[in-house]
Backbone as ProteinMPNN parsed JSONL, in Angstrom:
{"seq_chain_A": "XXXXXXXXXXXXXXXXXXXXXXXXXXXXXXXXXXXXXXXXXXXXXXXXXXXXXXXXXXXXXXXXXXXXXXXXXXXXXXXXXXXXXXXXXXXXXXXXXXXXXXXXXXXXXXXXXXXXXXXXXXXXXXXXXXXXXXXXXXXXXXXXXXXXXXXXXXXXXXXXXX", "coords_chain_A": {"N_chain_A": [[21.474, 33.494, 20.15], [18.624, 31.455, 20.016], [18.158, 28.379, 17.718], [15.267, 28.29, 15.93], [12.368, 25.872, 15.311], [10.466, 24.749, 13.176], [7.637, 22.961, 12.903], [7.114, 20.454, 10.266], [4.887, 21.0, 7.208], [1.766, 19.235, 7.163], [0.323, 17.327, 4.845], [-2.269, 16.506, 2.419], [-3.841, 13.638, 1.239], [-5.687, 12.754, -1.572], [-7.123, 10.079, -3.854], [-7.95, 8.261, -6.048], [-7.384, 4.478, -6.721], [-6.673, 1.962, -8.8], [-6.56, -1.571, -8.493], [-5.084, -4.967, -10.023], [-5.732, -8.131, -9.63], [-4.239, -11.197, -10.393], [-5.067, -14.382, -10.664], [-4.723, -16.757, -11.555], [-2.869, -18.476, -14.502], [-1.326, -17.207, -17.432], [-0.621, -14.356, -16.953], [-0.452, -14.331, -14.283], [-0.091, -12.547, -10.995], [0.618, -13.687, -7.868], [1.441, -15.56, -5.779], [1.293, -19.008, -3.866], [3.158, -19.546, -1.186], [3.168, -21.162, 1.074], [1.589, -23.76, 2.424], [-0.262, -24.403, 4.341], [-2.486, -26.148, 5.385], [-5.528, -26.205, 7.783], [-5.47, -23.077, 8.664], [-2.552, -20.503, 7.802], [-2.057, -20.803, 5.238], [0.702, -19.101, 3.394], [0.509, -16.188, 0.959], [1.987, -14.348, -1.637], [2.888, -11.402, -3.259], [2.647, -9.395, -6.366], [0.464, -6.969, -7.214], [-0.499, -5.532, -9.682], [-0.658, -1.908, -10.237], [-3.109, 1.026, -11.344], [-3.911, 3.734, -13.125], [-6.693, 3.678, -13.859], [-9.682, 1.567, -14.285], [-9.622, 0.079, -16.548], [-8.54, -1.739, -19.629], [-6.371, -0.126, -21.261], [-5.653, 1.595, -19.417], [-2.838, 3.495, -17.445], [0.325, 2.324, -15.688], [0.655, 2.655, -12.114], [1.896, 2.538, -10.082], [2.632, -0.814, -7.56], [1.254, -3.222, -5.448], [2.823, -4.602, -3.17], [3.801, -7.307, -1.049], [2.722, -9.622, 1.459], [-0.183, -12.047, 2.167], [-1.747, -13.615, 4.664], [-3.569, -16.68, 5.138], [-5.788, -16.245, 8.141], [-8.606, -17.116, 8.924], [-10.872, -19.444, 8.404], [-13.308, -19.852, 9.238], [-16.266, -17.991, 9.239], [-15.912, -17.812, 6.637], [-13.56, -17.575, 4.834], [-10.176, -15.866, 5.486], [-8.164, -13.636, 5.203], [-5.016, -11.894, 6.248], [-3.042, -9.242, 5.705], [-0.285, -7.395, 4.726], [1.178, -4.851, 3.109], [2.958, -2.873, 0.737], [2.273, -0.534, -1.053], [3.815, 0.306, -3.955], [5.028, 3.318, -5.922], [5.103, 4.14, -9.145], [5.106, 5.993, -10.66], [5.451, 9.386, -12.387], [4.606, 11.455, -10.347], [4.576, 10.41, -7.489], [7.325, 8.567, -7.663], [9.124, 6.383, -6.781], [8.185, 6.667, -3.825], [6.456, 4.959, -1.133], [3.706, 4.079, 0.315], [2.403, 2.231, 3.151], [0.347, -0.189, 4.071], [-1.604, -2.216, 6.164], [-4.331, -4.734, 6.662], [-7.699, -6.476, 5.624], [-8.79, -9.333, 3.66], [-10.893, -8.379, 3.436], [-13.723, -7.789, 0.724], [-15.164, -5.69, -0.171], [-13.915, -3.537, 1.832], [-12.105, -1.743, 4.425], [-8.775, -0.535, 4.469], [-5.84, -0.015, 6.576], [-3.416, 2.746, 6.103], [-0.392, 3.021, 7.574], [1.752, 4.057, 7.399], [4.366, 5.404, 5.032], [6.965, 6.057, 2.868], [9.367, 8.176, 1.397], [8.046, 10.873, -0.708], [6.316, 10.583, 0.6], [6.301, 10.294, 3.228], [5.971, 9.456, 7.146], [2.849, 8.513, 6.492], [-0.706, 8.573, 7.151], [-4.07, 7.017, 7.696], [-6.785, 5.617, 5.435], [-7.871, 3.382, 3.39], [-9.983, 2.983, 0.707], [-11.16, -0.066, 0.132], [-12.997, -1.713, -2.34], [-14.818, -4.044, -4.826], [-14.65, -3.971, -8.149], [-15.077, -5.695, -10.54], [-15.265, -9.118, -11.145], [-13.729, -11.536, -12.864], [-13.72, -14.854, -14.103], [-10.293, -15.511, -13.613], [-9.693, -13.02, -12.627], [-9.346, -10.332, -10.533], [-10.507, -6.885, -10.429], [-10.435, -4.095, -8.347], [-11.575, -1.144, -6.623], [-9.482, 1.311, -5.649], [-10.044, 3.813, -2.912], [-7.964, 6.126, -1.558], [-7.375, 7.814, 1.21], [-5.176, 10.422, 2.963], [-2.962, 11.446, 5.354], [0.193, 12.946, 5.563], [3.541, 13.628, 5.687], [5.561, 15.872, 4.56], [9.449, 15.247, 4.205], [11.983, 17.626, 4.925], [14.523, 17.015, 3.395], [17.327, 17.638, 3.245], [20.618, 17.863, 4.998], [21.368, 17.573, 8.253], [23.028, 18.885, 10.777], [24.235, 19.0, 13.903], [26.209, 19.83, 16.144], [27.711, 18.818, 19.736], [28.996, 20.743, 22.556], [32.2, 19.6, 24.246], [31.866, 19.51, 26.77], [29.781, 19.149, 29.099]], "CA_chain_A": [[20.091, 33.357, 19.743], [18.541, 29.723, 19.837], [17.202, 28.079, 16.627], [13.942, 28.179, 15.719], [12.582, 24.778, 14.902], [9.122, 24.858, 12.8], [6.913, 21.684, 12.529], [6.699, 20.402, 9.338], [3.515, 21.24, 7.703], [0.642, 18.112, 7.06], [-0.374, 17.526, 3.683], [-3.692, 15.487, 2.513], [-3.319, 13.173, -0.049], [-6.841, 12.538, -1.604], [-6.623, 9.546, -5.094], [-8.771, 6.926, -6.526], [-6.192, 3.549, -8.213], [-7.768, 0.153, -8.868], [-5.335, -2.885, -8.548], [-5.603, -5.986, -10.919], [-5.396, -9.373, -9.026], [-4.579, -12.233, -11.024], [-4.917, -15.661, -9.641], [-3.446, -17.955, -12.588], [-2.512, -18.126, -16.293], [-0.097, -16.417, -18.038], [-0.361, -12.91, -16.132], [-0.716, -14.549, -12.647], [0.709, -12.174, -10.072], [0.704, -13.819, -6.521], [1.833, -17.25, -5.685], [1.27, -19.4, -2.587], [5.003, -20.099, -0.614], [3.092, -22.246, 2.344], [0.445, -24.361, 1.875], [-0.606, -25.156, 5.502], [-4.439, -26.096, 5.888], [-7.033, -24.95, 7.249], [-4.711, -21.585, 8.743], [-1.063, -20.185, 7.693], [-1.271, -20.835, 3.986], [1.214, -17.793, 2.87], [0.571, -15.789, -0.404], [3.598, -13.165, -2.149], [2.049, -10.719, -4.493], [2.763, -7.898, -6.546], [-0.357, -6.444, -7.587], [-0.229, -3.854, -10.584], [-2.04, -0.512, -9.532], [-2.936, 2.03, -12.127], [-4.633, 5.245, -13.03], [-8.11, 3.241, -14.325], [-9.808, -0.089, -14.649], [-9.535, -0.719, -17.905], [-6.852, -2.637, -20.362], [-5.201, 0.986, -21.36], [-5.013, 2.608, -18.332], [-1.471, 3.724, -16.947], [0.256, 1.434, -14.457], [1.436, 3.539, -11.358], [2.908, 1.283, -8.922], [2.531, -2.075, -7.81], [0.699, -3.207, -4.44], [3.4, -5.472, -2.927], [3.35, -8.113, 0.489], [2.296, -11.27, 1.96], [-1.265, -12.855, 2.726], [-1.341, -15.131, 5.309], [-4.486, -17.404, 5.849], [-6.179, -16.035, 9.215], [-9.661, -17.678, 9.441], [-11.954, -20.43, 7.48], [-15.033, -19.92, 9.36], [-17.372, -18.602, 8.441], [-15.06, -17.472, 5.927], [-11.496, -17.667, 4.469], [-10.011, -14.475, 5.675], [-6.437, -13.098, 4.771], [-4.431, -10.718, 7.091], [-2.338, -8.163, 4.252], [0.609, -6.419, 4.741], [1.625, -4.549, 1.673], [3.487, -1.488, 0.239], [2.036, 0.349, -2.259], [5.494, 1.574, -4.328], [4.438, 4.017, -6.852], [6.345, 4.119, -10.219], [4.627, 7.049, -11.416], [6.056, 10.658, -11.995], [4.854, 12.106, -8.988], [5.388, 9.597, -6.421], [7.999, 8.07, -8.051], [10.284, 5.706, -5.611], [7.301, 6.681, -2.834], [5.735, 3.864, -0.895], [2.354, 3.455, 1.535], [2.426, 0.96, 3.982], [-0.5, -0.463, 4.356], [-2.237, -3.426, 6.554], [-5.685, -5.098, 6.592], [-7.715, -8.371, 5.941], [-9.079, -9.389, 2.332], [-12.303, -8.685, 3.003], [-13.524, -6.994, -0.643], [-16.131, -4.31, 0.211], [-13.784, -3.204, 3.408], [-11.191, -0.53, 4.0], [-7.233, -0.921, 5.095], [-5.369, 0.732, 6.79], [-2.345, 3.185, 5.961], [0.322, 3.301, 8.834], [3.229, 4.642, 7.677], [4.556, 5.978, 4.052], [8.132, 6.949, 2.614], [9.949, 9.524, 0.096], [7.48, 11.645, -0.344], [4.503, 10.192, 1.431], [6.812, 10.14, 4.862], [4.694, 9.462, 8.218], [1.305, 8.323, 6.008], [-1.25, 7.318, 8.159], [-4.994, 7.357, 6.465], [-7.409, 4.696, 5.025], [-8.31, 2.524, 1.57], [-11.958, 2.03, 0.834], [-11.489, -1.059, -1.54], [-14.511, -1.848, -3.497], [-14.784, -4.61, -6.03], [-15.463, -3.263, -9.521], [-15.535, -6.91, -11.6], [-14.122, -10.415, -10.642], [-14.23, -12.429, -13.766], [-12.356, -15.992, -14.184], [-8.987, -15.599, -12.817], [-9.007, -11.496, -11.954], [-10.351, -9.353, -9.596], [-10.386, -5.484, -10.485], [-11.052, -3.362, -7.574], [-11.269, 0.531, -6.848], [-8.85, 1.698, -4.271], [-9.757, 5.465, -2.82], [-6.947, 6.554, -1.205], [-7.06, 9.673, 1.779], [-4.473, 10.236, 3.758], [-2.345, 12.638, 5.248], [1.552, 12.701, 5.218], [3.896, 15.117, 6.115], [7.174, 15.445, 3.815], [10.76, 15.398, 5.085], [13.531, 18.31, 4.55], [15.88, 16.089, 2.968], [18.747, 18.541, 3.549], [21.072, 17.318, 5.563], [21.581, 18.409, 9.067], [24.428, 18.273, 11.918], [24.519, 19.144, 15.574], [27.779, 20.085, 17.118], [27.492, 19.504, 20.988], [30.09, 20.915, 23.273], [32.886, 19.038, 24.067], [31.902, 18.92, 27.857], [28.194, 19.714, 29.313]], "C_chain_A": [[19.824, 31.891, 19.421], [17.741, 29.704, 19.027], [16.301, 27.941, 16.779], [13.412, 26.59, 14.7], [10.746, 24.876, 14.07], [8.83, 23.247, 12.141], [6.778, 21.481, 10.803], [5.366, 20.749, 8.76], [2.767, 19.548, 7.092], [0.387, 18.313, 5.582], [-1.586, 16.457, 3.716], [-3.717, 14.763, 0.784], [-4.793, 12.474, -0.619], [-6.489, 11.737, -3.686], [-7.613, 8.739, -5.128], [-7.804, 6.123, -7.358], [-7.364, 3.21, -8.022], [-6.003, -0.844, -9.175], [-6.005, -4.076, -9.145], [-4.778, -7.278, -9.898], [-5.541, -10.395, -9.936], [-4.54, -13.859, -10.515], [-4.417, -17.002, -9.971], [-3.518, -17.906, -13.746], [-1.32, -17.266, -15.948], [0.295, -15.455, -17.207], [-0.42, -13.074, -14.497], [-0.022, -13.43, -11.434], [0.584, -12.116, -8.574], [1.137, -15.186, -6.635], [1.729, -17.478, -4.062], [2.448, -20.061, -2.264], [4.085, -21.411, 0.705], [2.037, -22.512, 2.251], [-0.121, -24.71, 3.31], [-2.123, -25.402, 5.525], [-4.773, -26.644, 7.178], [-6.393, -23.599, 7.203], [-3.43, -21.473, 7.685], [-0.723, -20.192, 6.364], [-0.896, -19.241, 3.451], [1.183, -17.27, 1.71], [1.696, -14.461, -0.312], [2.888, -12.936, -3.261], [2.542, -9.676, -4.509], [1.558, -7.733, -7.317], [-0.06, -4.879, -8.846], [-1.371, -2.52, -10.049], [-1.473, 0.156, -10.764], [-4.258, 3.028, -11.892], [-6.491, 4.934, -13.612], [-8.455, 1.775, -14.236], [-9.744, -0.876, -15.53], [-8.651, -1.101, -18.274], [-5.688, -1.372, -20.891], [-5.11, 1.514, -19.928], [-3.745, 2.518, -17.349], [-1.079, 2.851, -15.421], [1.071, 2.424, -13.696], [2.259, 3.639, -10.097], [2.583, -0.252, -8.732], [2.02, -2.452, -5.689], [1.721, -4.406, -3.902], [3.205, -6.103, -1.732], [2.876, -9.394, -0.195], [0.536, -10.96, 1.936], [-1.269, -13.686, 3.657], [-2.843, -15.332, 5.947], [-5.035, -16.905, 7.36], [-7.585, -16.762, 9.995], [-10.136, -18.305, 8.085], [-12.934, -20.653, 7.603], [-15.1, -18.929, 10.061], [-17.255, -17.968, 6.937], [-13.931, -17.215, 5.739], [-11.4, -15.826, 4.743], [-8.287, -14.787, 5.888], [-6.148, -11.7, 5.592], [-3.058, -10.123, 6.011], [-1.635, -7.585, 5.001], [1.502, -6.255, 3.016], [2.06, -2.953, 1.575], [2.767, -1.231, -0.558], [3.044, 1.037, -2.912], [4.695, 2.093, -5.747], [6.069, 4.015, -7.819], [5.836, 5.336, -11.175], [5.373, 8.242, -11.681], [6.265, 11.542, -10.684], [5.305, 11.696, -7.75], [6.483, 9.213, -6.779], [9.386, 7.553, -6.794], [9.551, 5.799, -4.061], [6.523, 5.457, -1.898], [4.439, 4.339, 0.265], [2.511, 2.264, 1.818], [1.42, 0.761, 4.453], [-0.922, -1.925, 5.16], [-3.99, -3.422, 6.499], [-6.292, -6.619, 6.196], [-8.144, -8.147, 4.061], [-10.324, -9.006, 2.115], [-12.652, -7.696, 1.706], [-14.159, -5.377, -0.627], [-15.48, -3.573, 1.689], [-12.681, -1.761, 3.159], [-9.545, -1.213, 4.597], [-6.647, 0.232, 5.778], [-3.614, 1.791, 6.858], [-1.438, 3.679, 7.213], [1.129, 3.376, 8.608], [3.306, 4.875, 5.924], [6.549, 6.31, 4.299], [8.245, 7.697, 1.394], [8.946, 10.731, 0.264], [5.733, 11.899, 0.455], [4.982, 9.765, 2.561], [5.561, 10.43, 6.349], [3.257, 9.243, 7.448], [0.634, 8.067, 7.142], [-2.534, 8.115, 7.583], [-6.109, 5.806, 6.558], [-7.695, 4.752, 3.406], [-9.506, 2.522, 1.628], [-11.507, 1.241, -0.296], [-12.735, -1.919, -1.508], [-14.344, -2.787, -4.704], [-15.372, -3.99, -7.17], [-15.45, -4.6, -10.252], [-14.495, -7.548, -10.803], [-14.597, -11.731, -12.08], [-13.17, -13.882, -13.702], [-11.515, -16.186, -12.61], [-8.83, -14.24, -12.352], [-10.343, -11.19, -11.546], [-9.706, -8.002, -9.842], [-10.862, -4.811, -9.199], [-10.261, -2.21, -7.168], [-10.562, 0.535, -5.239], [-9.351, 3.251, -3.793], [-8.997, 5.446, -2.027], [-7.425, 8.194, -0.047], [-6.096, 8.904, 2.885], [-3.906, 11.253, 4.023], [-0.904, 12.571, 5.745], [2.238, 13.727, 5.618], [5.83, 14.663, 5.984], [8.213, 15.98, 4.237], [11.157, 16.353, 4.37], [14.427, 17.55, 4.523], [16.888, 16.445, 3.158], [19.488, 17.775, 4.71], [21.395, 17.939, 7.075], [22.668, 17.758, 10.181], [23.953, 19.518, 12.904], [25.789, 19.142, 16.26], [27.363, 20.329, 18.387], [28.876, 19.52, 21.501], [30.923, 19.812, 23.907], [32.561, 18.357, 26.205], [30.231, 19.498, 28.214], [28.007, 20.399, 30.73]], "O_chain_A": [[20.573, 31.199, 18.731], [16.756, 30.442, 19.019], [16.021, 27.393, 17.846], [13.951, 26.275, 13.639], [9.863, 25.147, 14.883], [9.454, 22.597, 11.302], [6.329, 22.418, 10.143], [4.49, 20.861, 9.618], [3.576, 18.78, 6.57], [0.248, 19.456, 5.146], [-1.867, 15.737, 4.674], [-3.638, 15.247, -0.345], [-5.063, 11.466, 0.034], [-5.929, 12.381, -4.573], [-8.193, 8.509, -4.067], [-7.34, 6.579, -8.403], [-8.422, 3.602, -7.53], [-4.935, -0.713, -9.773], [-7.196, -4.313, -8.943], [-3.595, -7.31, -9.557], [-6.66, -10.665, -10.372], [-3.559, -14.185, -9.846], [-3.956, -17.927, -9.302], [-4.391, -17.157, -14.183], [-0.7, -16.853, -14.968], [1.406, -15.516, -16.682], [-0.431, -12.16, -13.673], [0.941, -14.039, -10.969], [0.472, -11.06, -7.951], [1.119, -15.799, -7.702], [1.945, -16.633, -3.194], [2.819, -21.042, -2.908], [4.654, -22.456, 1.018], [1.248, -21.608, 1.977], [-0.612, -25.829, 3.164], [-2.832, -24.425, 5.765], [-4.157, -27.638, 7.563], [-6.505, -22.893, 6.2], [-3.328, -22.318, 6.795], [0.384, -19.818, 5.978], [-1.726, -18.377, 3.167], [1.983, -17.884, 1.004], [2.094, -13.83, 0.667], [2.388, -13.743, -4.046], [2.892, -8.967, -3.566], [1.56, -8.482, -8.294], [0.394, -3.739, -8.74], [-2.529, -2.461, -9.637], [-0.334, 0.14, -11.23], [-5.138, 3.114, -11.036], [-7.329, 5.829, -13.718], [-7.598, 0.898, -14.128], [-9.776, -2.107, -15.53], [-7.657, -1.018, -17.552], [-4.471, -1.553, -20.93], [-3.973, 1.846, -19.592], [-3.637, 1.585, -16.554], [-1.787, 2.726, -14.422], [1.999, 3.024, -14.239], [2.932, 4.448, -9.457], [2.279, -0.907, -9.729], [2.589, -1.807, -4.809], [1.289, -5.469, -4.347], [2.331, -5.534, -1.078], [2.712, -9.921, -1.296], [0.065, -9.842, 1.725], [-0.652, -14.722, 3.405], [-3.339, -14.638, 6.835], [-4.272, -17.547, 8.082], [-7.699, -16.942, 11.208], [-9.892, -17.858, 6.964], [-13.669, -21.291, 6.849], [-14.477, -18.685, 11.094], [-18.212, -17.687, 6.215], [-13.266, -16.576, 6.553], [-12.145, -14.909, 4.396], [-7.571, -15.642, 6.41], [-6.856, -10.693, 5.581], [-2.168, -10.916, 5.706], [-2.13, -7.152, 6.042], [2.071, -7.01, 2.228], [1.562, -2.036, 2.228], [2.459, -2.328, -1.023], [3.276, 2.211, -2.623], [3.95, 1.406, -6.447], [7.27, 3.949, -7.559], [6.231, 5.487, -12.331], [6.348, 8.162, -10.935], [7.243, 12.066, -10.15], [6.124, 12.274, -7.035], [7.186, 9.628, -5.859], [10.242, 8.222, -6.215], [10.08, 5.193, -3.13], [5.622, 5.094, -2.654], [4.787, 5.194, 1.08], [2.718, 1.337, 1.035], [1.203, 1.459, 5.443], [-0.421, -2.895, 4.592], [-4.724, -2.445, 6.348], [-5.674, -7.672, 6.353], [-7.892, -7.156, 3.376], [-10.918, -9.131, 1.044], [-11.871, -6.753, 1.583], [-13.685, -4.298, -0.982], [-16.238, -3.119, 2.546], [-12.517, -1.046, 2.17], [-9.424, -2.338, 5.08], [-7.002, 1.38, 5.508], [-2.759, 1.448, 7.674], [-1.776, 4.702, 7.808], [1.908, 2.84, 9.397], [2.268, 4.523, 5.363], [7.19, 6.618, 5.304], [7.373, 7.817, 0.533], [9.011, 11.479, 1.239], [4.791, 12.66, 0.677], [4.337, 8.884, 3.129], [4.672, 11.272, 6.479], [2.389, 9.969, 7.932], [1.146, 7.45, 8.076], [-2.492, 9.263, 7.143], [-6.173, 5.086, 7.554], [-7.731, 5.656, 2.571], [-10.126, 2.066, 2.589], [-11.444, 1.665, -1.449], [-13.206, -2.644, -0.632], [-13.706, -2.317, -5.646], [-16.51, -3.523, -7.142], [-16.424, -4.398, -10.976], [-13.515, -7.153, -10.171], [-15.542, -12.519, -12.117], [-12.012, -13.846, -13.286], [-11.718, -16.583, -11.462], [-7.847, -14.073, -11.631], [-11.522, -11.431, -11.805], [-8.52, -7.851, -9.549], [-12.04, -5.115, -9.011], [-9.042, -2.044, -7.202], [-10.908, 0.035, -4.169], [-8.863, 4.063, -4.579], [-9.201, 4.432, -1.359], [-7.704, 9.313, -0.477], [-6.054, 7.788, 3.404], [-4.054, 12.192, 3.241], [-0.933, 11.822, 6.722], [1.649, 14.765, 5.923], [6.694, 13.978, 6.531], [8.157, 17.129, 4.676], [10.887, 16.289, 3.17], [15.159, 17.327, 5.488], [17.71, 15.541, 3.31], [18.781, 17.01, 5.367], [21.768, 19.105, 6.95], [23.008, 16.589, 10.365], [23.465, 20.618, 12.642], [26.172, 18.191, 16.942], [26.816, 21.391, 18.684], [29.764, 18.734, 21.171], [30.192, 18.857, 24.173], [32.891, 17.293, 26.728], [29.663, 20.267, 27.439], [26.914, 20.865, 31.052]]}, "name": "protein", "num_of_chains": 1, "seq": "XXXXXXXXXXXXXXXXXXXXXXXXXXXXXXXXXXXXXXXXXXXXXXXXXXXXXXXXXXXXXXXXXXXXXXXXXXXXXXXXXXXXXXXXXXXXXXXXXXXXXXXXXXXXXXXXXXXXXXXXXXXXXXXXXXXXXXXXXXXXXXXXXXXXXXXXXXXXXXXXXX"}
């Protein structure tokens, strides 16, 4: 009798974060590694993501990646690649892989996921909610849909001749 193999099933992963961008002082979290002008200058950021916008609300991963300079006219524009690693309970050790540009009012896009957000693929709507000073707050919504591994381990014994 030959195994029966059943598709994983799809899940839908539907969230609202907000990520805090800081751009210098004390709490800064990005720095520029390559300074090239007008293109190529490279930014390295971990972005905090949490469960609200405000100064209590729970941090629940961290938006990690590069920037790298892409255009200066008729605006500075940044091409993003970044993880999203969640440090929360539920995701916990989970990542989204996300790309996209900086623009603020735009969306990104999710193309891949691990642990338990394996195969992501989806979209961001990020939305500025305040840019004061040195930070920019803005709302992430989150859909996507994923589809989680049987971690179990599996083996294949093929015959010794075919």
């Amino acid at each position: 009798m030959a195994n029966s193999i059943t598709a994983p099933a799809q899940r839908e992963l539907r969230m609202t974060l907000y990520n805090k961008e800081v751009y210098f002082g004390r709490d800064i979290n990005g720095v520029t590694t390559v300074g090239r002008q007008p293109l190529g200058t490279t930014w390295v950021f971990s972005w905090s993501v949490t469960d609200g916008p405000g100064p209590d609300a729970n941090v629940v991963g961290h938006l990690q990646g590069t920037g790298v300079q892409v255009a200066n006219t008729p605006n500075y524009m940044w091409h993003y690649s970044l993880g999203l690693v969640f440090s929360d309970e539920r995701f916990s050790g989970s990542t989204l892989q996300i790309s996209g540009t900086s623009q603020i009012n735009g969306e990104w896009s999710i193309v891949g996921g691990t642990g338990e957000l394996t195969m992501a693929k989806g979209i961001i709507k990020r939305t500025e909610i305040t840019y004061t000073g040195n930070t920019r707050i803005s709302e992430l919504k989150i859909h996507a849909f994923y589809t989680p591994m049987n971690r179990r381990s599996v083996s294949i014994k093929y015959p010794d001749k075919f």
